[in-house]
N, C-alpha and C positions, 0 to 999 in steps of 0.2 A: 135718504138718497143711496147709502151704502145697502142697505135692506135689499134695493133693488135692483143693484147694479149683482149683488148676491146672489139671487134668485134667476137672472137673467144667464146669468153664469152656470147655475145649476141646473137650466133648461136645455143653454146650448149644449152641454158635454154629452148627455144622452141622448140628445138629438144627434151628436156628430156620430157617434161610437153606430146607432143605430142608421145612419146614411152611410160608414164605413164597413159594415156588415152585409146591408141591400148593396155596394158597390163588387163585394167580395163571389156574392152569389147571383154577380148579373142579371139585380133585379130590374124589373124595367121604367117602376115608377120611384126611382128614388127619393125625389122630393116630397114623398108620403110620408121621409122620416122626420121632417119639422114641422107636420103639421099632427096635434094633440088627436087620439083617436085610429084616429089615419095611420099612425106607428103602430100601431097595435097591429091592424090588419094587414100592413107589408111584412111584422114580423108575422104574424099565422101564416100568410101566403109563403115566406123565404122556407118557416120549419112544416109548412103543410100542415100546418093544425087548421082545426074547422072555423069558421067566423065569428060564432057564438063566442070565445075566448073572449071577445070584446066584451062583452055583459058579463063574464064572470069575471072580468077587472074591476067593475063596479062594485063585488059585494067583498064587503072588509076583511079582513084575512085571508081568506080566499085571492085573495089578487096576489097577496105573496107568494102564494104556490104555484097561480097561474105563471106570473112572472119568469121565475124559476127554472119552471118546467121550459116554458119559451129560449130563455137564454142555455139551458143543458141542452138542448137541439140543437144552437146556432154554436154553442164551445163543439159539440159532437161531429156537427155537419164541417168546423172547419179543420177539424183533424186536432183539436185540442181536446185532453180530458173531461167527459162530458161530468163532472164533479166540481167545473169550475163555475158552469151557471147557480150553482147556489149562493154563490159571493154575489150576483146580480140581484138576489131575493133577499138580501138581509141590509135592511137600511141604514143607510150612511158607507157601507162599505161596497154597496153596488155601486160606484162609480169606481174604483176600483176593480172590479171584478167583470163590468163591463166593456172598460177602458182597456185591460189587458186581452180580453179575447178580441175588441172589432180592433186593433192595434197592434197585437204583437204580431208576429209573422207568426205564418204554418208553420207547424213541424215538417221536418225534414222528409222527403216523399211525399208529399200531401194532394192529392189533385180532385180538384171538385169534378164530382161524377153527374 
């Protein structure tokens, strides 16, 4: 039971972080970020990457980089060091590193263009 209440737990954090990012850059379909897949392409659409990204999620190591690359756009786009989305690509610490860019405040002057 604890396995799952675990798991449950590790689905919602990136689920929220990535519905607190679409909230940040006035995406319109928010609710795209709890649904599996569906995240993927609200984050291509938020950093304007192409849709394909999706299938390159699928292929094994390759997703780490895709990943990556996705979240150094959304640390870039919000006026945070684009050096922080690679804390997103390295497992186990990407809850962390995702958590503090859709979470922390903009820096100082920051305004989405």
């Amino acid at each position: 039971m604890v396995d799952y209440i675990l798991i449950f737990i590790i689905y919602l954090f990136p689920s929220y972080c990535i519905y607190a990012v679409a909230r940040k850059f006035k995406a319109i379909d928010r609710w795209r970020a709890w649904i599996p897949i569906l995240n993927i392409l609200l984050l291509c659409e938020i950093t304007e990457r192409p849709n394909y990204y999706v299938l390159l999620m699928l292929v094994p190591f390759l997703n780490i980089f895709v990943w990556g690359t996705l979240w150094m756009d959304i640390a870039g786009g919000l006026g945070h060091d684009r050096s922080l989305g690679i804390l997103a690509a390295i497992p186990l610490v990407h809850l962390i590193g995702m958590g503090y860019i859709a979470l922390a405040s903009q820096p100082s002057g920051w305004q989405k263009s």
